[in-house]
FILUM-312521 format. One record per residue (C-alpha): residue in one letter; chain; residue number from 1; y, z, x. Coordinates in nm, 2 decimals. Example, Ala and Ser with C-alpha at 12.3 -4.5 7.8 and 13.67 -1.06 7.14 Angstrom:
BEGIN
<r><resn>A</resn><chain>A</chain><resi>1</resi><north>-0.45</north><up>0.78</up><east>1.23</east></r>
<r><resn>S</resn><chain>A</chain><resi>2</resi><north>-0.11</north><up>0.71</up><east>1.37</east></r>
***
This chain:
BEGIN
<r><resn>X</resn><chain>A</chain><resi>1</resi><north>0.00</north><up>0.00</up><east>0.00</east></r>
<r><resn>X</resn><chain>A</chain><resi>2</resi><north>0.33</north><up>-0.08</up><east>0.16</east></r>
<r><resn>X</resn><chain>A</chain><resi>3</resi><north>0.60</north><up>0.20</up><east>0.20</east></r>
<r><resn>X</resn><chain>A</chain><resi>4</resi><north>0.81</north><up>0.26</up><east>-0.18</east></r>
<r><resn>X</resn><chain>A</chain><resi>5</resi><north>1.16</north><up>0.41</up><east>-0.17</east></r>
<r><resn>X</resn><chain>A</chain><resi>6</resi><north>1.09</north><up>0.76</up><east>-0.37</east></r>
<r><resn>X</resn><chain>A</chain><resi>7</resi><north>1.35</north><up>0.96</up><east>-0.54</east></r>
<r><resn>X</resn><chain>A</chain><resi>8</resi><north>1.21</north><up>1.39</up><east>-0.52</east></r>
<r><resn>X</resn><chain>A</chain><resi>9</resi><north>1.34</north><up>1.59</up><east>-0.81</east></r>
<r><resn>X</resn><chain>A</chain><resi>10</resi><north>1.25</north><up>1.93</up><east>-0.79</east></r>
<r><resn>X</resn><chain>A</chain><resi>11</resi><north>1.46</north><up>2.31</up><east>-0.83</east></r>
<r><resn>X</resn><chain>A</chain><resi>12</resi><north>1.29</north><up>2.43</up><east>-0.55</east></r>
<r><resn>X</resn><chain>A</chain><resi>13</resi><north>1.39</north><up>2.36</up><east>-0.17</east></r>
<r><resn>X</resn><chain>A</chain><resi>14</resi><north>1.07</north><up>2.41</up><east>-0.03</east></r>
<r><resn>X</resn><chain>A</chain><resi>15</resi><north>0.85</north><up>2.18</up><east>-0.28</east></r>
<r><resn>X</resn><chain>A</chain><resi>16</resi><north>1.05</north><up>1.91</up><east>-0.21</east></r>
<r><resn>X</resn><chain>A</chain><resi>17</resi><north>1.06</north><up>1.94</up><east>0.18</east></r>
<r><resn>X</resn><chain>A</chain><resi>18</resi><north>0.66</north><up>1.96</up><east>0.15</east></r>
<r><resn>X</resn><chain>A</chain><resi>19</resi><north>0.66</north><up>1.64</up><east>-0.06</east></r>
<r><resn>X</resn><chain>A</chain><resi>20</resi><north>0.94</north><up>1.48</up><east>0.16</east></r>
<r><resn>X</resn><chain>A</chain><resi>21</resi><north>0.69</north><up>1.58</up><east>0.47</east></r>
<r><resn>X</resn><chain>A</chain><resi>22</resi><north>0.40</north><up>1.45</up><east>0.32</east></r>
<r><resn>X</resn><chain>A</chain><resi>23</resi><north>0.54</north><up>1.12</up><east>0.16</east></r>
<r><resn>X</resn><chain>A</chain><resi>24</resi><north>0.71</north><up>1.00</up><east>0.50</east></r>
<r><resn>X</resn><chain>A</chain><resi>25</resi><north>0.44</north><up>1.10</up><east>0.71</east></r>
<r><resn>X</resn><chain>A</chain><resi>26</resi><north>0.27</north><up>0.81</up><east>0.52</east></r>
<r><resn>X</resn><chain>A</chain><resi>27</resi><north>0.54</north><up>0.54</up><east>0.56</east></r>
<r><resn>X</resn><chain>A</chain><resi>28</resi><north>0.73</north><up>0.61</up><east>0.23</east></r>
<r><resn>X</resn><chain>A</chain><resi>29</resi><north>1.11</north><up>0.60</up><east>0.23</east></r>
<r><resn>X</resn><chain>A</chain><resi>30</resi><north>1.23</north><up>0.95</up><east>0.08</east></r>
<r><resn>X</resn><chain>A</chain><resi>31</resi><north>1.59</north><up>0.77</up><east>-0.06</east></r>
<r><resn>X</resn><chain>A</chain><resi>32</resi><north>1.70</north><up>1.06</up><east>-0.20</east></r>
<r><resn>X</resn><chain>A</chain><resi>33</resi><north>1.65</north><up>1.43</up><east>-0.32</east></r>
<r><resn>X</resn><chain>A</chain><resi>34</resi><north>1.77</north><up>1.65</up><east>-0.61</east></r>
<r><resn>X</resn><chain>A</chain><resi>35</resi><north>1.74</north><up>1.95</up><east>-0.77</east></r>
<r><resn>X</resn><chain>A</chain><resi>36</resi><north>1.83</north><up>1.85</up><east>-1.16</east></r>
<r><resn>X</resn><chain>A</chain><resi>37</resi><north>1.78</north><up>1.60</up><east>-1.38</east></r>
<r><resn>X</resn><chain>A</chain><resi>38</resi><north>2.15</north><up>1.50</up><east>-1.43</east></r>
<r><resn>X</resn><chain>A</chain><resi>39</resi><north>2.15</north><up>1.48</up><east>-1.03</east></r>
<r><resn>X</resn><chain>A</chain><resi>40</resi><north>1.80</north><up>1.30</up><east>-1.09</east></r>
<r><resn>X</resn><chain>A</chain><resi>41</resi><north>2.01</north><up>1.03</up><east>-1.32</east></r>
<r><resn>X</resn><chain>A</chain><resi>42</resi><north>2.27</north><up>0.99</up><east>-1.10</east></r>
<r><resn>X</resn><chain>A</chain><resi>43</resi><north>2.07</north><up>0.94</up><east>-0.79</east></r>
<r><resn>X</resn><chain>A</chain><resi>44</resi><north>1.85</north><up>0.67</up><east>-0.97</east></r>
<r><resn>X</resn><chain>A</chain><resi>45</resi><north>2.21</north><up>0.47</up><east>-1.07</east></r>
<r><resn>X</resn><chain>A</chain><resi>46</resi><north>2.25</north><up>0.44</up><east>-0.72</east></r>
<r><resn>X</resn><chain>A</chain><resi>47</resi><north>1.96</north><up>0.44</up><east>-0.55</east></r>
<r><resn>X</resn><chain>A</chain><resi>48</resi><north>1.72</north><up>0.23</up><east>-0.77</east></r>
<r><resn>X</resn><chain>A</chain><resi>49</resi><north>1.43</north><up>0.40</up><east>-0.63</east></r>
<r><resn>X</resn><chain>A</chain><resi>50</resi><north>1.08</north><up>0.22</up><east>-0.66</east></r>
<r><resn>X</resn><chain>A</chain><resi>51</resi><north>0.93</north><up>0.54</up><east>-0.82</east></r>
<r><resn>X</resn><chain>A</chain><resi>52</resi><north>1.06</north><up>0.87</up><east>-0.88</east></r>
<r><resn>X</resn><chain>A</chain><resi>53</resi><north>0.85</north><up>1.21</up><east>-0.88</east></r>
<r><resn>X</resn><chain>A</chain><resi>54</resi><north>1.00</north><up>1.46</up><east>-1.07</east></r>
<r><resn>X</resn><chain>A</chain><resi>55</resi><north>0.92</north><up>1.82</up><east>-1.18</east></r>
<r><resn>X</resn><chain>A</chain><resi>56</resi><north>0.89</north><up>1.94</up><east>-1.53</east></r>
<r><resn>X</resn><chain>A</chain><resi>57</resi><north>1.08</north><up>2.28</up><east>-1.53</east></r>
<r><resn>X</resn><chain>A</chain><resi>58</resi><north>1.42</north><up>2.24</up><east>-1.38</east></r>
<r><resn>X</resn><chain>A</chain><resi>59</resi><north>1.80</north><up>2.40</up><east>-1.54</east></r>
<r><resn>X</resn><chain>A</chain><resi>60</resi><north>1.96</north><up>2.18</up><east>-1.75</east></r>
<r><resn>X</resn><chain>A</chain><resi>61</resi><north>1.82</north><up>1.82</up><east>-1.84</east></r>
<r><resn>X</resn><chain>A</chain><resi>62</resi><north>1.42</north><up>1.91</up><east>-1.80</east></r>
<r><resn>X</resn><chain>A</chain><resi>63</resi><north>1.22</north><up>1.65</up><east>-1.62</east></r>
<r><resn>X</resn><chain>A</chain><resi>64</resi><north>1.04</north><up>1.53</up><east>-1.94</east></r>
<r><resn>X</resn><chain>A</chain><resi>65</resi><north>1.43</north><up>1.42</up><east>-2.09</east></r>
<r><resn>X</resn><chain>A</chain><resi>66</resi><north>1.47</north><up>1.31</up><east>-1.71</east></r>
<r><resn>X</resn><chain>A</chain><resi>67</resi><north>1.18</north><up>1.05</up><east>-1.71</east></r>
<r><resn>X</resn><chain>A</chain><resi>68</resi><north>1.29</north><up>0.92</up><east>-2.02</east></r>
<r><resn>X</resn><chain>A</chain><resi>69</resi><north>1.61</north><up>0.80</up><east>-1.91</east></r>
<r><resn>X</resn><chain>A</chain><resi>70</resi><north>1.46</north><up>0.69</up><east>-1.58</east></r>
<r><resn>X</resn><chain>A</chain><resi>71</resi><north>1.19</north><up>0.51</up><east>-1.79</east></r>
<r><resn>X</resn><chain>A</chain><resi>72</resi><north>1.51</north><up>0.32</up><east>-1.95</east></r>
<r><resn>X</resn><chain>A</chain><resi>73</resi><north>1.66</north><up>0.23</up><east>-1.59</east></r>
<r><resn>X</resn><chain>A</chain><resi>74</resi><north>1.30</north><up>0.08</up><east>-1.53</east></r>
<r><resn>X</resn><chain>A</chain><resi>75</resi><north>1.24</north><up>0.34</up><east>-1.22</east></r>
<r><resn>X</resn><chain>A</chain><resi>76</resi><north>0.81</north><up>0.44</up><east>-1.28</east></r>
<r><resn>X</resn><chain>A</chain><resi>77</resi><north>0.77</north><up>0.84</up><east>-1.30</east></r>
<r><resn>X</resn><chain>A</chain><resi>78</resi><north>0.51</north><up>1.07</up><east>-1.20</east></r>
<r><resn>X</resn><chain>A</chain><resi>79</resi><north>0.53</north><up>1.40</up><east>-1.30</east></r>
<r><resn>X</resn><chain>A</chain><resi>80</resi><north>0.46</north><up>1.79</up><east>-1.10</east></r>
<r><resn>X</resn><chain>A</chain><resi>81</resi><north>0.43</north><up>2.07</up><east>-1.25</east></r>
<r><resn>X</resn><chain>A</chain><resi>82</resi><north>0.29</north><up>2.38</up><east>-1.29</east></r>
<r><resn>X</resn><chain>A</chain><resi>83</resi><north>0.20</north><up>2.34</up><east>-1.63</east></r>
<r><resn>X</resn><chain>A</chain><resi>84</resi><north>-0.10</north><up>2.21</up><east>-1.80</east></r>
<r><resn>X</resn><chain>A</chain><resi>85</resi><north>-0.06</north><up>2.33</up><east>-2.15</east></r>
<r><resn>X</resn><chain>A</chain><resi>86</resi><north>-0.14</north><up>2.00</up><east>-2.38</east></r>
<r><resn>X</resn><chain>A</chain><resi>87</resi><north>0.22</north><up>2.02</up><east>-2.55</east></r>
<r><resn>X</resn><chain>A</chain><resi>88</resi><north>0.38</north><up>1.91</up><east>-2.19</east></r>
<r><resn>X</resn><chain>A</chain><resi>89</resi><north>0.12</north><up>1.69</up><east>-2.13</east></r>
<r><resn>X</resn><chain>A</chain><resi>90</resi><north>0.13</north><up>1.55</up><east>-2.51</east></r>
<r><resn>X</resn><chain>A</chain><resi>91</resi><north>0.56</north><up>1.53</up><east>-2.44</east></r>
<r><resn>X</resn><chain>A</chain><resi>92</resi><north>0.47</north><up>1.31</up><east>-2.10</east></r>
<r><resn>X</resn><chain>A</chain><resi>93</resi><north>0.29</north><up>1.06</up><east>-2.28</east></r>
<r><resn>X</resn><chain>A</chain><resi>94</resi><north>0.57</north><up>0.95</up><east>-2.53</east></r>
<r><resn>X</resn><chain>A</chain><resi>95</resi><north>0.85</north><up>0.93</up><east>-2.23</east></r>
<r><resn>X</resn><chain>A</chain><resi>96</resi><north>0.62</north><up>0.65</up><east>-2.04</east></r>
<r><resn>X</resn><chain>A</chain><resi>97</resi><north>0.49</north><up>0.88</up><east>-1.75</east></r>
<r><resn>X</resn><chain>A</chain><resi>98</resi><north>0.29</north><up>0.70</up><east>-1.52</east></r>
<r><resn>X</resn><chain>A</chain><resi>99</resi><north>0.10</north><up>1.01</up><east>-1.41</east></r>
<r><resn>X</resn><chain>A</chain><resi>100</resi><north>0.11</north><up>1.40</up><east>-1.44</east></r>
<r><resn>X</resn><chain>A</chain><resi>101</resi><north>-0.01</north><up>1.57</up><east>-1.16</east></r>
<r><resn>X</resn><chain>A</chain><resi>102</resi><north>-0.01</north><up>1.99</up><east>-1.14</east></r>
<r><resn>X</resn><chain>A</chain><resi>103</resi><north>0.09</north><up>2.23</up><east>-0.88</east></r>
<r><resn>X</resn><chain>A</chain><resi>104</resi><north>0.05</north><up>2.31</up><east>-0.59</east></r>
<r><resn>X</resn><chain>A</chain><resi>105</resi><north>0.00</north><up>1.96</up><east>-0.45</east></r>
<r><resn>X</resn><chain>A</chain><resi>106</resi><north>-0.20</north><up>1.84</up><east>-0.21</east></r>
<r><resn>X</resn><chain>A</chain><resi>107</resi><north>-0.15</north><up>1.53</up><east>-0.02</east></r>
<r><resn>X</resn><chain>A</chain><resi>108</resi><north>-0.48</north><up>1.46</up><east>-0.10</east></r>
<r><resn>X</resn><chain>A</chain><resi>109</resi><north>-0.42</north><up>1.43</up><east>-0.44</east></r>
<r><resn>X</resn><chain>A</chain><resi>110</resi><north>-0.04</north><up>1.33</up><east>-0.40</east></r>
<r><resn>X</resn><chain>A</chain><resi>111</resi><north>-0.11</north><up>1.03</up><east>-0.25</east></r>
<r><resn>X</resn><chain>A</chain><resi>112</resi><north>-0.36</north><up>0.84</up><east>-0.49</east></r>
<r><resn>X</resn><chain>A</chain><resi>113</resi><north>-0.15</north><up>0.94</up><east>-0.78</east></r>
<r><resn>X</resn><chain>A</chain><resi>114</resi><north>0.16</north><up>0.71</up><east>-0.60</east></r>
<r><resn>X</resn><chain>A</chain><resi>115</resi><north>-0.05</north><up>0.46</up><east>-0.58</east></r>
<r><resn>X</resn><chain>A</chain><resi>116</resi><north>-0.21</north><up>0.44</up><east>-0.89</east></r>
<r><resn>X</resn><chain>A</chain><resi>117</resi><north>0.10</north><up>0.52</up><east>-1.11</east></r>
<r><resn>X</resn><chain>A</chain><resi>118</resi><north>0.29</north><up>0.23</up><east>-0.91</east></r>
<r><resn>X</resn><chain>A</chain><resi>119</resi><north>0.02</north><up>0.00</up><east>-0.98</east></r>
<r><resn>X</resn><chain>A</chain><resi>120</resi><north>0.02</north><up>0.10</up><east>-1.34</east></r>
<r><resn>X</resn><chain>A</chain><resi>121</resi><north>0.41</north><up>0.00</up><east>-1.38</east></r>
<r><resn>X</resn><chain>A</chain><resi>122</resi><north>0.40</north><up>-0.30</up><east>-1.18</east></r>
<r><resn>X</resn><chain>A</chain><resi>123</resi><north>0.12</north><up>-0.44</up><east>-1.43</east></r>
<r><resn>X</resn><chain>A</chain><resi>124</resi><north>0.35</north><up>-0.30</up><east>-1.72</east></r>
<r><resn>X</resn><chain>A</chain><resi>125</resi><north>0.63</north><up>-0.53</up><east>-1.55</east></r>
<r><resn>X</resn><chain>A</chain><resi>126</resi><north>0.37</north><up>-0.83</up><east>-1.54</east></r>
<r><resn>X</resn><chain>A</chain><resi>127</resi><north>0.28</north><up>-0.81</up><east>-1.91</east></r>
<r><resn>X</resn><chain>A</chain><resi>128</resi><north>0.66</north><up>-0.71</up><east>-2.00</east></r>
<r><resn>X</resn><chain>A</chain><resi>129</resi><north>0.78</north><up>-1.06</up><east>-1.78</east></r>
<r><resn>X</resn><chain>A</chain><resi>130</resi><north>0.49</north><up>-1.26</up><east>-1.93</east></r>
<r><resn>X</resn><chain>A</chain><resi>131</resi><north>0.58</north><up>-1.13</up><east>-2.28</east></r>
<r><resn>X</resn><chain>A</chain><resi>132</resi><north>0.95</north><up>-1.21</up><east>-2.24</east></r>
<r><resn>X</resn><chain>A</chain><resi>133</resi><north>0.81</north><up>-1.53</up><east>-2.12</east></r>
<r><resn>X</resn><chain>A</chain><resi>134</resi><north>0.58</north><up>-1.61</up><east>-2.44</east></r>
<r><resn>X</resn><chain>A</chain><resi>135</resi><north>0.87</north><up>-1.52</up><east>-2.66</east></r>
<r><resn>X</resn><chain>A</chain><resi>136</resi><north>1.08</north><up>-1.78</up><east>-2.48</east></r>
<r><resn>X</resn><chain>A</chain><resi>137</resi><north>0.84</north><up>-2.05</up><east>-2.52</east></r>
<r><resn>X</resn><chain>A</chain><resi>138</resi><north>0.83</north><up>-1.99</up><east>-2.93</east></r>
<r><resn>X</resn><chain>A</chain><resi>139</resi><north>1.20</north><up>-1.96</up><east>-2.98</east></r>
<r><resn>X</resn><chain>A</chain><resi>140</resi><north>1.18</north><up>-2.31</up><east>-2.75</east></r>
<r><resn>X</resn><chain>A</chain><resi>141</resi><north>0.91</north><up>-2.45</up><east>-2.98</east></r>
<r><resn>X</resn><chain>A</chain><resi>142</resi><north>1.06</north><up>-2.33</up><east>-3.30</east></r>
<r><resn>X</resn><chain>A</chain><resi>143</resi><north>1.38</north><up>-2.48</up><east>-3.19</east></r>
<r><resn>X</resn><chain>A</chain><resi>144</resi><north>1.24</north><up>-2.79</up><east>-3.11</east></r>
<r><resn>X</resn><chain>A</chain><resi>145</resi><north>1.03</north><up>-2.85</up><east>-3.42</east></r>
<r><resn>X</resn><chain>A</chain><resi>146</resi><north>1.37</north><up>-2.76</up><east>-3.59</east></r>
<r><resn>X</resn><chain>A</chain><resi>147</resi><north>1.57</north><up>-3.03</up><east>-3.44</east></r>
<r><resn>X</resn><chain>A</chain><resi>148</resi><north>1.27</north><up>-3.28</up><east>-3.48</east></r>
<r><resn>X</resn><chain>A</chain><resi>149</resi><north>1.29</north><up>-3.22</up><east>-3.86</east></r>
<r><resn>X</resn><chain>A</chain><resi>150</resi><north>1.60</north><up>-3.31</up><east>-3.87</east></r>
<r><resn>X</resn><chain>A</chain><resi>151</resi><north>1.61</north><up>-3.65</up><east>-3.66</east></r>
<r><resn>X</resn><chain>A</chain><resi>152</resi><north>1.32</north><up>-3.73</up><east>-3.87</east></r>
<r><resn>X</resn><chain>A</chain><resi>153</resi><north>1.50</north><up>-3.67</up><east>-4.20</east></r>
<r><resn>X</resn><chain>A</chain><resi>154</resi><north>1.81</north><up>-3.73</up><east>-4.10</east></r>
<r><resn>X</resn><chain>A</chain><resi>155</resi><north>1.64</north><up>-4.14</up><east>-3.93</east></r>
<r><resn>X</resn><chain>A</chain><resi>156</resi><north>1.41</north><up>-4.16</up><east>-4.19</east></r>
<r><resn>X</resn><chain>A</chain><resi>157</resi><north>1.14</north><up>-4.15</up><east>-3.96</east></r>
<r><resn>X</resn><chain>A</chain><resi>158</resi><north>0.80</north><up>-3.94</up><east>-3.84</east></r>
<r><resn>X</resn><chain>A</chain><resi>159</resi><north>0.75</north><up>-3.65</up><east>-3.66</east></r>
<r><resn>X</resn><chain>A</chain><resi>160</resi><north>0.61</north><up>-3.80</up><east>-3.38</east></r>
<r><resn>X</resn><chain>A</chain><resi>161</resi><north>0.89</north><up>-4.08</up><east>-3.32</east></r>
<r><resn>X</resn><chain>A</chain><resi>162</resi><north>1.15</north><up>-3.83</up><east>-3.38</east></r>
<r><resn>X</resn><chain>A</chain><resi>163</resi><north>1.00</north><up>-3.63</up><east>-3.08</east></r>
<r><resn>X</resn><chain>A</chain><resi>164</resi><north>1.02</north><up>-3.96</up><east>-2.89</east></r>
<r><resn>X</resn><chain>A</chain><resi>165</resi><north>1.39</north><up>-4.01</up><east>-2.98</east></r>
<r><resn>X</resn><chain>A</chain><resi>166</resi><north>1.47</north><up>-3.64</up><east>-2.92</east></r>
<r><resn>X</resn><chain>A</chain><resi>167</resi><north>1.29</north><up>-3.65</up><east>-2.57</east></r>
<r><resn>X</resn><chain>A</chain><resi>168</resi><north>1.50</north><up>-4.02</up><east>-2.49</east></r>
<r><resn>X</resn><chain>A</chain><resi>169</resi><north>1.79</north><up>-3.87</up><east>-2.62</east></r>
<r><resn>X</resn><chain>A</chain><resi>170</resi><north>1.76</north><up>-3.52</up><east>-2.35</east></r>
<r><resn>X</resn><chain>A</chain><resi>171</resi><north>1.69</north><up>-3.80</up><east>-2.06</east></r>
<r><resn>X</resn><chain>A</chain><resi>172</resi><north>2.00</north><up>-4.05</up><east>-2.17</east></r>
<r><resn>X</resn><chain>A</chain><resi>173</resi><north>2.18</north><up>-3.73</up><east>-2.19</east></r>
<r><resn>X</resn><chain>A</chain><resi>174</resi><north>2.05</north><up>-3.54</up><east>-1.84</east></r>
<r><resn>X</resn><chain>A</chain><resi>175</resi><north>1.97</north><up>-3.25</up><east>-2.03</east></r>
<r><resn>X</resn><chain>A</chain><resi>176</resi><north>1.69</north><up>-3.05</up><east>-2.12</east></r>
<r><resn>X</resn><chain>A</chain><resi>177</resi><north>1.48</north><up>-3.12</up><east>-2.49</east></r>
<r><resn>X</resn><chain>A</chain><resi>178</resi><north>1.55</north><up>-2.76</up><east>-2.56</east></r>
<r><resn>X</resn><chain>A</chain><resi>179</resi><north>1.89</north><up>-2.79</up><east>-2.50</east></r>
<r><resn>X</resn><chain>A</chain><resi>180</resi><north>1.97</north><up>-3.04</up><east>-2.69</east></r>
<r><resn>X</resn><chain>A</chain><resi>181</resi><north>1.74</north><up>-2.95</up><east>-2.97</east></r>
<r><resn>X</resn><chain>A</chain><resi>182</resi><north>1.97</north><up>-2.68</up><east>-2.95</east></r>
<r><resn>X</resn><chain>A</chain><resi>183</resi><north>2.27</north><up>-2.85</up><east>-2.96</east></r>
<r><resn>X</resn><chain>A</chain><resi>184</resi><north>2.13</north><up>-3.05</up><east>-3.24</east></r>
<r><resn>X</resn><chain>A</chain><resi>185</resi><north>2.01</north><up>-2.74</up><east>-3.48</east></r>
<r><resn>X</resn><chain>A</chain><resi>186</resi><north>2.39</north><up>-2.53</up><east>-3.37</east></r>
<r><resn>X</resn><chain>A</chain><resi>187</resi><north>2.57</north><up>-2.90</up><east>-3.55</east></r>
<r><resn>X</resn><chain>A</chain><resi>188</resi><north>2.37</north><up>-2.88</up><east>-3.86</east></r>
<r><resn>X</resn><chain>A</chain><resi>189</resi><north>2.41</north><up>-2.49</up><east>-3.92</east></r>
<r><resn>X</resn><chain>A</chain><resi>190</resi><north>2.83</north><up>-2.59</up><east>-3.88</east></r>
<r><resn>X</resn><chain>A</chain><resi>191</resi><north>2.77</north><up>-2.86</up><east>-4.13</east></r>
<r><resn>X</resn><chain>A</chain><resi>192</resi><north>2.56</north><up>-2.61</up><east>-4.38</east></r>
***
């Protein structure tokens, strides 16, 4: 795994020098520290870290509340704690956690947790870019059929030849089908 730029958030000095000790002894980038949540938030504005671990417990904006707003920044959490009761656990799950691990730490278990939870968001990216993706496509397709409609109503002629014309029409033009399908659908709606 190559080295991740990781934002510690933890209220207590000497957990986060053991992490810090135990995350660059392994190559990882330690971009910045913190010991809040509002610090947390501020830190990950700036820093963009690739993952943040952040404890539970901490004064103000807990590290549940914390994640959540990280999750919205797109910045992966994992979660230390000292608590294992199932209504944490339960409150971890709905704010997108990508793991929970409890206290004390070991970089035995510290490590693989990383690794796994970063490899569980970058696979959440993949699906989120290939949904985005799909969803362009449609609107594309819907678009197109739309402006095909209305060259074949508005010619008197067939689906298929008004494809033809719409795709002579985009080269003639230099421009893409899609954008002039837009183009095409955007005059009608005016007209309507």
């Amino acid at each position: 795994m190559s080295s991740l730029s990781i934002l510690i958030v933890d209220d207590e000095a000497l957990t986060r020098l053991d992490i810090k000790e135990m995350l660059q002894g392994v190559g990882h980038i330690v971009c910045g520290e913190a010991n809040s949540g509002a610090k947390a938030v501020e830190l990950a504005k700036s820093l963009a870290p690739d993952l943040a671990i952040l404890d539970v417990m901490m004064p103000g904006l807990d590290g549940l509340e914390t994640a959540k707003i990280l999750h919205s920044l797109n910045i992966p959490v994992l979660m230390l704690t000292a608590y294992s009761q199932p209504k944490f656990i339960n409150r971890a799950e709905k704010v997108n956690v990508y793991g929970y691990l409890v206290k004390p730490i070991t970089e035995r278990d510290l490590l693989p947790a990383i690794q796994i939870a970063y490899a569980r968001w970058r696979e959440m990216q993949d699906v989120r870019l290939k949904l985005e993706n799909t969803q362009h496509e449609l609107h594309s397709q819907k678009l197109i059929a739309r402006a095909r409609a209305i060259l074949a109503a508005r010619e008197g002629i067939n689906d298929y030849e008004a494809h033809q014309l719409l795709i002579h029409q985009a080269m003639d033009l230099r421009i893409t089908v899609v954008k002039l399908a837009g183009q095409l659908v955007h005059e009608v709606s005016k007209e309507l």
